[in-house]
C-alpha positions in Angstrom: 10.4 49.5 16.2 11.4 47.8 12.9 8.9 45.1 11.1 9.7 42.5 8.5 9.8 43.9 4.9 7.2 43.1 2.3 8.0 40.6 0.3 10.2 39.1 2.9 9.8 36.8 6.2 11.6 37.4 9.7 12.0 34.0 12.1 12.0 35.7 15.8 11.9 39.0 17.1 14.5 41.6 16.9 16.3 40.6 13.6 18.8 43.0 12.4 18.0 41.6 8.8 15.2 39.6 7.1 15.3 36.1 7.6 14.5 35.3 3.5 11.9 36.1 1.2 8.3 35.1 0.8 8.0 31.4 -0.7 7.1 31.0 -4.4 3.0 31.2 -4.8 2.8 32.9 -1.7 2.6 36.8 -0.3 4.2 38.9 2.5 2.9 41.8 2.9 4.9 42.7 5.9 5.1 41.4 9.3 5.9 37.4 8.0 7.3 35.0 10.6 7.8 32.1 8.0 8.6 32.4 3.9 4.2 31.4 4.0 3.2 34.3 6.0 0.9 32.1 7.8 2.2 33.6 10.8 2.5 37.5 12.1 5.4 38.6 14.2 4.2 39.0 17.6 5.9 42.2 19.0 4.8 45.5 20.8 4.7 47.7 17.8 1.4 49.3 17.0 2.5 48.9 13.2 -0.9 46.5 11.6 0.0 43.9 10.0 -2.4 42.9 6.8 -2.7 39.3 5.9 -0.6 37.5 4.2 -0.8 33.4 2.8 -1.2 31.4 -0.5 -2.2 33.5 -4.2 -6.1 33.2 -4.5 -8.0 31.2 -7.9 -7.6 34.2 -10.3 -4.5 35.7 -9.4 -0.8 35.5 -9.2 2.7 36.1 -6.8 4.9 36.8 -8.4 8.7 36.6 -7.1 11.9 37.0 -8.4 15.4 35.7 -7.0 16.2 39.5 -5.0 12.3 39.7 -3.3 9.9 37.8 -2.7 5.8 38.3 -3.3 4.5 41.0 -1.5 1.0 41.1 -3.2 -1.2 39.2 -5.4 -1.5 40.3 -8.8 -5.3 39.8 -10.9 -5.1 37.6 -14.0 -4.9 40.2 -17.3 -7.7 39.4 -19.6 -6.7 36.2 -21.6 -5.5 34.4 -19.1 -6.8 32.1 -15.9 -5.3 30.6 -12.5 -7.8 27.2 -11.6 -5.2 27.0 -8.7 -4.5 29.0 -6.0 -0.5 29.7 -5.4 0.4 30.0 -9.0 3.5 32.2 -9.9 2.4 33.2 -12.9 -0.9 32.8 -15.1 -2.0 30.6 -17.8 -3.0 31.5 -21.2 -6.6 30.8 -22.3 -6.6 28.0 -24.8 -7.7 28.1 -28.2 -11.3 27.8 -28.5 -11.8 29.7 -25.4 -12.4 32.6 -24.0 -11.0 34.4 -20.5 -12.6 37.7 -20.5 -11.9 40.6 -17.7 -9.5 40.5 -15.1 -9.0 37.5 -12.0 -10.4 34.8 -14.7 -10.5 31.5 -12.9 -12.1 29.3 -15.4 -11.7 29.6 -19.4 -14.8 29.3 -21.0 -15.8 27.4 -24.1 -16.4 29.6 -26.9 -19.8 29.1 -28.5 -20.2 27.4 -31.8 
């Protein structure tokens, strides 16, 4: 029984290959039938799938041009996502602060 790679999406059952990879601000994490993972292959493996979908507020997917997202990624300290499905972080802007990881707000810096 073969499943869809992570990081990648199948259309149908019993692909030889995978169909594409996962869609920018999005993750696979195996088992995708479309580049959103909003849907699971339905087949008669016994494999579990784990969700997939859009990047939550404080995080990232990031994806490059050979695979796709497969996971999503915590903001580093310094930086915030106020959107979910972001590719990459932002920076925290002068005069305020992003402390810890998964930031999803900057916050002003007092006086």
């Amino acid at each position: 029984c073969l499943t869809c790679s992570a990081g990648f999406y199948c259309s149908g059952d019993g692909n030889s290959a995978v169909t594409g990879i996962c869609a920018d601000g999005y993750y696979c994490p195996g088992g995708c039938s479309d580049a959103e993972c909003l849907h699971k292959l339905t087949t008669n493996c016994s494999v579990p799938y784990e969700d997939g979908g859009q990047c939550p507020l404080g995080t990232f997917c990031e994806t490059n041009a050979v695979r796709g997202a497969y996971r999503f990624e915590l903001c580093a300290e310094g930086f915030y996502a106020n959107e979910t499905g972001l590719t990459a972080c932002v920076e925290c802007p002068p005069g305020y602060y992003c402390s810890g990881v998964g930031t999803i707000l900057p916050v002003l810096c007092p006086p």
